[in-house]
N, C-alpha and C positions, 0 to 999 in steps of 0.2 A: 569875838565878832560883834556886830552890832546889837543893836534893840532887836528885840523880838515883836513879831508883828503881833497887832492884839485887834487891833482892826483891818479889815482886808480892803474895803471901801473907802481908801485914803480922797482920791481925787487928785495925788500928788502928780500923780502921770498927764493928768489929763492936758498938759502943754508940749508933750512928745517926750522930755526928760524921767528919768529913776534914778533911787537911789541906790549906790553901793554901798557895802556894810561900812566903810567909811563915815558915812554921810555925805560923801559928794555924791555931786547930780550930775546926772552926763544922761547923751542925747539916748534914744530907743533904738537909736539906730549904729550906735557905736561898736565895732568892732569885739571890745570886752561884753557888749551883752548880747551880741549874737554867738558870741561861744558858750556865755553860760545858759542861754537857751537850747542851743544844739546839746549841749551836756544835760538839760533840766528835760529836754525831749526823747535824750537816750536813756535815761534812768525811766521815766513812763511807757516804756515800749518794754522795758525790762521786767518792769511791773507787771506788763502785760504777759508776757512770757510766762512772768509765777503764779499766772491762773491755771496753766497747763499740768500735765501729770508730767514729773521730771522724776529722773532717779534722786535719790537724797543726798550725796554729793554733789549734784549739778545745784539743784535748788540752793543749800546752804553756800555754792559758792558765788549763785546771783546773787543770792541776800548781802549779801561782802561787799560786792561790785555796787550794790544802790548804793551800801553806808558809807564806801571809798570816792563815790562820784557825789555826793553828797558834798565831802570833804573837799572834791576839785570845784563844786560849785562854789563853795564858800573863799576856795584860793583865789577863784577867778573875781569873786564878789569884795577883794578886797586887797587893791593892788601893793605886790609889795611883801603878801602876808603869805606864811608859809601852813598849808593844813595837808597835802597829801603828800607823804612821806615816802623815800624812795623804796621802802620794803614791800611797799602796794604793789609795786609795779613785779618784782619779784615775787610776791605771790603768783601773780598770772603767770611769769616764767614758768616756774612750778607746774600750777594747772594746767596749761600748754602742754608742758613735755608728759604729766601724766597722760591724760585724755587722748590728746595724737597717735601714742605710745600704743592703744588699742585701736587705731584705726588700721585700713589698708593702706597702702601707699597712693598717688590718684594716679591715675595712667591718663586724664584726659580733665575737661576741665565740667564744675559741676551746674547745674542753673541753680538757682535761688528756689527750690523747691522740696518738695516732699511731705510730710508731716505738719498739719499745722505749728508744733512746737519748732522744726524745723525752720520752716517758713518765717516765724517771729525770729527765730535766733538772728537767721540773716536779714531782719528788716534792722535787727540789733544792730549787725557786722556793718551796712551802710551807715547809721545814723551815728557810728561810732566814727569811723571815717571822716563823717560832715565836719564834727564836733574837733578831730582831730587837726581838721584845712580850717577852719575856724580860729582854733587855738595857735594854728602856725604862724596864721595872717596877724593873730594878734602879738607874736611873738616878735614878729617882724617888725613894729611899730613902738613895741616898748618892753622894760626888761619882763622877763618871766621864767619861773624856774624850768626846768626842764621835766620833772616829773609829769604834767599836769597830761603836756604832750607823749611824751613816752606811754605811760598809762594807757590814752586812748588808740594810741599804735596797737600796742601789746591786746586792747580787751576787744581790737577789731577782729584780729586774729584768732583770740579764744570762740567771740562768739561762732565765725566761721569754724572751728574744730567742735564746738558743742553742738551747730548744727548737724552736721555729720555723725554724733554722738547719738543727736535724738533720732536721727532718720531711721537709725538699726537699733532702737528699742525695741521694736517688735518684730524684728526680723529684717525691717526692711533695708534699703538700700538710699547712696546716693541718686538721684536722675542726672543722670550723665547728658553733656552738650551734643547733639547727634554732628559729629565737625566731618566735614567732606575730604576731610583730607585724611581723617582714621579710615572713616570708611571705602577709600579707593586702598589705603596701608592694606587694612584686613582682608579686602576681594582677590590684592596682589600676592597676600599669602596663602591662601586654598589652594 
């Protein structure tokens, strides 16, 4: 990868342009660096997350997902260049079918609530998503491996099952969507 920064206060930016671990300059507005922002923003939400009280499996398996999104920042930071390998991606299969494995089945659909750690998980599950329409759009425009995307497919998904995971830490539950159409289902079955 490139130089390592040793100053933060470049002034390189300040004509709308950065640079990629390349060395090329491209616009602030380009395509490849709105994904590795959406990707630079889902890893500090993640961060966020690991301030919370987690079991020690979930913890140690965000710690993975920083240093793997790390590695898809640096993919994206340097067109061409290969750094997140497809076995990342199979790890979250893994973790998926573990974690899921102890949940309920859903019978209805969930809000973005419950637990604060909950709560972040799914601000994760969106921000994963962004990063992921991000990386498509940049897919679309020019070559790119397939990991980068898959990855953030798969870790939108995990976060959505760890959410659920943390909600019944302490007993508790999903909150469930109050849908007008269960609730005339279940009046019509009493």
């Amino acid at each position: 990868m490139g130089n390592r920064l040793t100053q933060i206060a470049t002034r390189t930016g300040d004509a709308g342009t950065t640079g990629l671990g390349n060395n090329e300059r491209v616009s602030k507005d380009s395509l490849r660096i709105h994904a590795m922002g959406d990707v630079d923003e889902l890893n500090s939400h993640i961060g966020l997350l690991l301030c919370e009280r987690l079991p020690e499996g979930v913890r140690a398996l965000l710690v993975e997902v920083q240093h793997q999104l790390f590695n898809l920042g640096g993919e994206l930071s340097i067109p061409g260049f290969v750094l997140l390998q497809p076995e990342a991606v199979l790890s979250l299969d893994e973790a998926l079918a573990e974690h899921n494995a102890q949940l309920p089945r859903l019978q209805e659909f969930i809000l973005p609530a419950g637990t604060r750690a909950a709560s972040q998980a799914h601000i994760c599950r969106t921000v994963a998503r962004r990063a992921e329409r991000a990386v498509v759009a940049l897919g679309s425009a020019e070559p790119l491996n397939d990991a980068p995307r898959q990855y953030l497919n798969r870790l939108s998904d995990l976060m959505f099952v760890l959410a659920r995971v943390l909600n019944r830490l302490d007993g508790g539950d999903d909150v469930y969507w109050k849908s007008e159409r269960l609730a005339r289902s279940q009046a019509t079955d009493r």
